[in-house]
C-alpha positions, 0 to 999 in steps of 0.5 A: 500500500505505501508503494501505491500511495508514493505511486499516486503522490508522483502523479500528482507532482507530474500533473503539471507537465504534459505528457504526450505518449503518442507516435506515429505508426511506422510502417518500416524500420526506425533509425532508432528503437529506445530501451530502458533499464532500471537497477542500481548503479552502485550494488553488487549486482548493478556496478558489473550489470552496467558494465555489460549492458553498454558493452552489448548496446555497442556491440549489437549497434557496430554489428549491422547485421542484427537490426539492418540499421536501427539502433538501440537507444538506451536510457538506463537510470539508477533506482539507488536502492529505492522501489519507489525510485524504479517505479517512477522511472519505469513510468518515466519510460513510458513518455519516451516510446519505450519499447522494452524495459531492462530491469528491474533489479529487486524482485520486490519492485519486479512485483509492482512494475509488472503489473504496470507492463502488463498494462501497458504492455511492455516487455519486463526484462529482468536479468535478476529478479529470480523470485520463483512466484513471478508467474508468466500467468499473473504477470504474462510481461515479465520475462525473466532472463537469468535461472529461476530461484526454484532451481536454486531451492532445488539444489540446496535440497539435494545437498542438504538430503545427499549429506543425510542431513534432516533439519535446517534453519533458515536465515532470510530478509522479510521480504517477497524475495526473501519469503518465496525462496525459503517457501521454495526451498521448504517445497523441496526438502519437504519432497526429500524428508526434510524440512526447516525447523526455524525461521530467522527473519531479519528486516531489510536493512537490519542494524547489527543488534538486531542481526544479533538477537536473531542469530543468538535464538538461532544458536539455541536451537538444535540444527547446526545446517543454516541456509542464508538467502539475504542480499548481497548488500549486507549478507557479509554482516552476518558472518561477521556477526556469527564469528563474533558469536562463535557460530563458525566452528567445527559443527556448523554447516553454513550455506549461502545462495548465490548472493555470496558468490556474486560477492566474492566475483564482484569485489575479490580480492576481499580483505583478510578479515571478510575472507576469515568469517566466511571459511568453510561455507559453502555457495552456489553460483550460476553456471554458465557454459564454457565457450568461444564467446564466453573466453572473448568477453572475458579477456575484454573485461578489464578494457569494459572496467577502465580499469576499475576493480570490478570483476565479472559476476554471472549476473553481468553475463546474463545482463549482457545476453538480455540486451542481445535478446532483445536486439533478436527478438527486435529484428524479428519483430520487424521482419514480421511487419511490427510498427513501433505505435502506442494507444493512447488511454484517453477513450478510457473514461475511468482515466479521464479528468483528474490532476493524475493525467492518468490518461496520458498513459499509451499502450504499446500496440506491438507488445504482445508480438514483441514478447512472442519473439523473445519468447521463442528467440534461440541464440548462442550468448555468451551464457550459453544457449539461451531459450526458453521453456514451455514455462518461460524458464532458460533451459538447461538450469545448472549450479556450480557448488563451491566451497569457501577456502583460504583466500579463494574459493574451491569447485566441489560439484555441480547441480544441475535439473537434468541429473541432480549432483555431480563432479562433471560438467553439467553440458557433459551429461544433457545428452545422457539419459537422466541419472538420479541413482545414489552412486551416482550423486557425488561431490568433492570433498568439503572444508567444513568451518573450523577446518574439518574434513568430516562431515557434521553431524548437523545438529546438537542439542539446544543450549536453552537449557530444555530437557528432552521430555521421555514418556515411560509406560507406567506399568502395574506387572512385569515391573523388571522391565518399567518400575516407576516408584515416584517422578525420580526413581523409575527403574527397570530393565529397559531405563538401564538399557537406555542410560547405558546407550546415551552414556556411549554418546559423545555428546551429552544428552538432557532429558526427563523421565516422565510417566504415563498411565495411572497406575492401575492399568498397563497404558497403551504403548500405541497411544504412548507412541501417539502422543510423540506425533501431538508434541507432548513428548520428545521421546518414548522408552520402554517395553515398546513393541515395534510394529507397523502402526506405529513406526507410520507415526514415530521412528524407531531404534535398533531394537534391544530385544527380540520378542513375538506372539506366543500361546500359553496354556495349561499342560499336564504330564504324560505318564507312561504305560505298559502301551508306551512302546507303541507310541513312537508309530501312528496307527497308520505307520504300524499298518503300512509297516507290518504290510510292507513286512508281508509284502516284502516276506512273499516277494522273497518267498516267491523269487526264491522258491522254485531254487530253495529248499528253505522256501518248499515243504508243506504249504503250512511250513511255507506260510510259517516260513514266509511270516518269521521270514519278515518279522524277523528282518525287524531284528536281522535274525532271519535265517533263510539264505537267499540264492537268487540275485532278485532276491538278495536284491529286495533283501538288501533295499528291504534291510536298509528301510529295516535300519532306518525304521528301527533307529527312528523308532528307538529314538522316540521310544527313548525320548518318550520314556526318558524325557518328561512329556507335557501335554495340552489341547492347544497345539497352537494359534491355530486351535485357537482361531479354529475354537470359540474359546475365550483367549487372554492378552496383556491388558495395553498390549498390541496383541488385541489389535493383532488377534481382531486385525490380523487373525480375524478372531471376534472381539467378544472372545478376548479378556483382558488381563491387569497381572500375571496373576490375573493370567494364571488363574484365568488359565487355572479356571479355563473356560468351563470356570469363567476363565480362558483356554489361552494367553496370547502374550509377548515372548519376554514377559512370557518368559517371566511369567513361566518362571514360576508357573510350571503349570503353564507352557508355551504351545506352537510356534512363536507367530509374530516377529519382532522386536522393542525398541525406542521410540524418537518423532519422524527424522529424528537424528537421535533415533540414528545414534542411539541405535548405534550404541544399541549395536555397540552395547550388544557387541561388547556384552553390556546388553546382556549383562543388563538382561541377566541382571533384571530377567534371568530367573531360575528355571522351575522344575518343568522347563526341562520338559517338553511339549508331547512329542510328535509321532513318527507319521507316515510320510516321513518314510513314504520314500522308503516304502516307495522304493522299496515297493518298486524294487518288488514290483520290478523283482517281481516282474522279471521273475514272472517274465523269466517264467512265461519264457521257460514255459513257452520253450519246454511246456508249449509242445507238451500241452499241445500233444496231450489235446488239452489246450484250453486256457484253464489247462494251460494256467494249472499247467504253469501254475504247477510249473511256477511250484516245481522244484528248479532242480527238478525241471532242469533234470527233466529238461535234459533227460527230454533232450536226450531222448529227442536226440536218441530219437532223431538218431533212429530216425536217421536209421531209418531214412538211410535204409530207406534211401538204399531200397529205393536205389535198387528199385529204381536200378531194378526198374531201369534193367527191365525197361532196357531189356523190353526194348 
């Protein structure tokens, strides 16, 4: 408002001087185009800016082959510092056919300015008005020349997350310049799992007290990584203001926009003690690409200074490629037909009248065309390429990052949009695919403030002299792990785990031990959990299970102990009996086993039966012969040899599945006879969520949730449960009694609670899995170190000396015992019976093969010459075949061999004499026919 009402008070005074505004439309090009720009001539920014402004104004009015002889007139005025000053001198432009404006330098002024081009439709130029919330949507006239502070907020995030680095302060001037930024920059930590825990604003122009009160609150807080986004005119003051207080050594992070290194360009050599309050911070410049241009305007640059001692600052290349920009944009505007004109207000009835002579104001006709040539103008500069994108930001948007140093400055990395941190050259990796993997974000080594080469920790705990405020369940059973007795004699099992690990700190750590509950029943570790997020705690410690709802809500250390879900349920002892050694083996077992003992008995009866006189006799002794023969493999006492190969074969498979059984079975027998067994009808979680009956937790437990959550189980079943007396007499009376069939509890406490209840037992399996641990707010760097000493305290036995000292009990009588042991089943053998099967089968059929053969060659002819061919005949006579005696056929086969070959002897005889008769009757025959001739 203070802007607008100077803003009216210069109209008033100008009242009296006519302002006439209007030209006439040209149709060709003009021998002159005027410019203005606005910025000031003495700031760090404006002294190097006016320097490459002229020199590009007489660069691009010596080259005739860039306006085809129109020349820019430039009229360039001092704002000294002041917006009011820039808004009147740009509507100073205004009476003078300006057709575009350089500036302004503040993006304060930027605001307000624009919006009179976006009236009067002149093009805003602005090679330092980096705001990021100068949107092309409100203010369609501004263009911005030089990289946007988003890009900036960007990589200050990135390096800020790439050094794992959680909370900073920010320390900015109170203005929009000042303000935007920092919102940008919470935008892009926020993205990363960052963010700023506190704001240091200072007034423009702040006085030294004033600078001092804001840095001394900022060295009360926790972060040590401070981010400064001020103005170049006093930022230096602040690091003068921090040495004095100390707040640049070792510990410190210091990171400064790019107003630093414009500083250190623009006036170096700075003095010795300028240079000593600003080591081991950390800056970000513009890059600009290297090239031919580039080298060229460099080596002019002290001709451009006459001498004066002003070095070139990224912010006088990008003033020099916008002059050049818009000399293009021109050129263009004039080869498509643009005439320079301006329309008079005057037919705006609401500007007519007054002392104002706001109706004197003219709108420049070709504006909008102008600005589309600039917007779509590409061009080599001496910045690099210079074009814009879809949203009217430069392309290709690149920092270099350096670090302050001795008396100079040293190059750690680079940041660019494309692929995020790096120690190459941004042009070297635009034409690679975008690489944002963590082996990929590098940066040299840093000199932090106080000459340290290590990385800071990036925070400490604050010197306000506040205390951490711990929440501590307040437990009414299991106290070895939480005791609490008043507001300072809170002891137990888990404090002692937590002092041991803060005491393996190397800093020292304020806190109070606060409780929560009252007293009367076990608090929710949840809601304990909770109230971390609400602020009402710093921390939590204690029996704290780690589990998925809470970690979205807090972060958790290492965990301390590993615990889980178990059932337990009452047991009883499992006596012995005179039927005890049948217990190793199911029913199912014992009837496969004694079958196959059967089945393998007849397989060797029948491979050895035609060849040993063991296996013949009476068809009794046969049967009897075939029972001892395998029952008495049990114990490897048969004494039948085997003869024949199948059937040693069989006997040696069956043997080894024998020794095998036998071992398995004497094993369980001995267990069960010598371990003492314990028995119960809960076999596990799984027999209670297939029941209806009641099951007990932990009263405050997370296995309520679990139980209804996860495993389904209906909430009316559950009871809670205040003490382990509670639970053991719930457990005593059972669910006939008003009690439960089970406890569902964590394995620590059940551990307790079993110490001195032998009645009671775990059954199952342990279901759940995880662990305690402490509980700290989301991105807590004390979660991080603290889990450290956790590792330490394990590693070096100190975590189990604690747990001896608070949870070791003595075993009670029964913990020697064992939950009823597992018969063998069936399918832990199912393999050796199969394989033993099959040797059978096989034996079995090469046996029958073997005798099909034998009897086709020896029997076929017998059959057939006794008549008796049918299929009853045939299948008596190789039964009986299959039942004789080896010995028997073999000497029968032999004797029928001998009588065939006696056989075909005579019938040689025979065949012989034969032959002779004939011989003398065909000779007989032969005579009488020659003597009746």
């Amino acid at each position: 408002m203070n802007i607008i009402v100077w803003l009216l008070a210069y109209m008033i005074l100008c009242s009296g001087f006519p302002i006439t505004g209007v030209s006439a439309n040209v149709s060709t090009r003009p021998e002159v185009v005027n410019i203005g720009a606005i910025f000031a001539f003495k700031s760090v920014i404006g002294k190097a800016a006016k320097v490459a402004i002229d020199a590009a104004v007489e660069d691009v009015n010596s080259n005739p082959d860039i306006l085809q002889g129109t020349k820019l007139r430039l009229q360039m005025t001092d704002s000294n510092y002041s917006g009011f000053m820039a808004i009147v001198e740009a509507l100073l432009f205004m009476d003078k056919d300006t057709v575009a404006i350089i500036g302004p330098q503040s993006s304060v002024t930027a605001h307000v300015i624009s919006h009179i081009a976006n009236v009067l439709q002149v093009p805003l130029l602005s090679f330092s008005s980096t705001d990021p919330t100068l949107s092309p949507i409100q203010f369609p006239f501004f263009v911005r020349t030089a990289q946007n502070d988003l890009y900036q907020m960007t990589a200050i995030a990135e390096i800020v997350d790439h050094y794992q680095w959680r909370e900073v302060i920010a320390i900015y001037e109170d203005d929009d310049h000042g303000r935007n930024g920092i919102a940008a920059l919470g935008d892009k930590l926020a993205e990363r799992r960052c963010r700023i825990t506190y704001k240091a604003r200072l007034s423009p122009n702040p006085t030294g007290d004033e600078i001092t009160d804001v840095l001394v609150k900022v060295a009360l807080r926790e972060s040590r990584i401070l981010i400064v986004h001020v103005p170049g005119s006093w930022g230096l003051t602040v690091f003068s203001v921090a040495q004095y207080l100390g707040m640049l050594g070792t510990g410190y992070v210091w990171i400064a926009t790019n107003w630093l290194s414009t500083i250190l360009d623009t006036n170096y050599p700075l003095s010795q003690d300028t240079m000593d309050n600003i080591q081991g911070v950390v800056t970000l410049r513009m890059y600009t690409q290297d090239s031919e241009l580039k080298r060229r305007f460099k080596s002019r640059w002290s001709n451009l200074t006459g001498g004066n001692p002003i070095g070139m600052n990224t912010y006088s290349l990008y003033a020099y490629d916008t002059v050049w920009l818009l000399a293009h944009a021109l050129n263009e505007f004039f080869n498509q037909g643009g005439n320079i004109s301006f329309l008079n207000n005057s037919r705006s009835p609401e500007l007519r009248g007054g002392n104002l002579h706001l109706d004197a104001l003219s709108m420049f006709q070709g504006g909008n065309l102008l600005l589309d040539n600039i917007l779509k103008t590409n061009m080599k500069g001496v910045t690099g390429d210079v074009r814009f994108t879809s949203d009217r930001n430069l392309i290709h948007p690149a920092y270099e990052i350096i670090n302050v140093n001795g008396n100079g400055v040293r190059r750690i990395g680079y940041w660019s949009n494309h692929s995020g941190l790096s120690i190459q050259p941004p042009e070297t990796l635009w034409s690679k695919p975008p690489n944002r993997s963590g082996a990929s974000q590098k940066l040299h080594g840093v000199i932090w403030p106080g000459q340290s080469t290590d990385k800071p920790r990036g925070w400490v705990f604050p010197n306000s002299g506040r205390q951490l405020k711990i929440g501590v369940p307040h437990r009414v059973s299991y106290r070895e792990f939480v005791s609490v007795r008043g507001p300072d004699a809170i002891t137990g099992y888990c404090i002692d785990v937590f002092t041991a690990a803060l005491n393996l700190l190397p800093y020292a750590v304020p806190y109070k031990l606060i409780p929560f509950g009252d007293g009367r029943t076990n608090p929710s570790g949840t809601e304990l959990v909770r109230l971390i997020t609400a602020g009402v705690f710093d921390a939590a410690i204690g029996d704290i299970a780690i589990i998925t709802n809470r970690t979205k809500m807090a972060d958790f250390t290492q965990p301390y102990i590993e615990s889980g879900l178990v059932v337990v349920a009452p047991v009883r002892r499992k006596n012995s009996n005179a039927w005890a050694f049948l217990r190793p083996f199911t029913r199912r077992m014992w009837a496969v086993t004694a079958v196959f003992f059967l089945l393998v008995g007849t397989v060797v009866w029948i491979l050895e039966h035609r060849m040993n006189d063991e296996f013949r006799g009476p068809p009794r002794r046969q049967v009897v012969t075939i029972l001892w023969f395998s029952f008495s493999t049990w114990f490897f006492a048969h004494r039948e040899n085997t003869v024949s190969a199948l059937g040693r074969i069989i006997l040696v498979i069956w043997l080894f599945v024998v020794l095998i059984i036998n071992s398995s079975y004497t094993a369980s027998l001995t267990s069960i006879l010598t371990v003492q067994q314990l028995t119960s009808p809960i076999k596990g979680i799984e027999t209670l969520v297939s029941t209806s009956d009641p099951i007990g937790y932990q009263q405050g437990s997370f296995a309520r949730n679990y139980l209804i959550d996860e495993l389904k189980i209906d909430a009316s079943r559950l009871v809670p449960l205040n003490s382990p007396e509670e639970s053991a007499k719930a457990l005593e009376d059972g669910p006939s009694k008003g009690g439960v069939a089970a406890v569902v509890d964590d394995s620590a406490y059940v551990e307790l609670f079993l110490s001195t209840r032998c009645e009671f037992s775990i059954v199952g399996q342990e279901f759940t899995k995880n662990g305690w641990g402490f509980a700290f707010p989301r991105d807590s760097p004390l979660a991080v170190d603290v889990s450290t000493a956790l590792l330490k305290l394990s590693e070096n036995g100190d975590l189990q000396r604690i747990h001896d000292k608070w949870l070791l009990r003595r075993a009670c009588s029964y913990q020697g015992a064992k939950m009823e042991v597992d018969r063998l089943q069936l399918r832990s053998f199912w393999g050796l019976f199969v394989l033993c099967g099959l040797a059978c089968l096989t034996a079995l059929f090469v046996y029958l093969l073997k005798m099909v053969r034998q009897f086709s060659r020896h029997y076929s002819e017998e059959v057939e010459s006794s008549g008796q061919s049918s299929r009853s005949t045939r299948i008596q006579t190789f039964l009986a075949f299959v039942d004789e005696k080896e010995e028997d056929f073999k000497s029968r086969s032999k004797r029928r061999q001998l009588e065939r070959s006696s056989n075909r002897t005579e019938d040689g005889s025979i065949c012989s004499s034969n032959k002779t008769n004939n011989t003398e009757f065909a000779s007989n025959k032969s005579l009488g026919d020659s003597t009746q001739v």
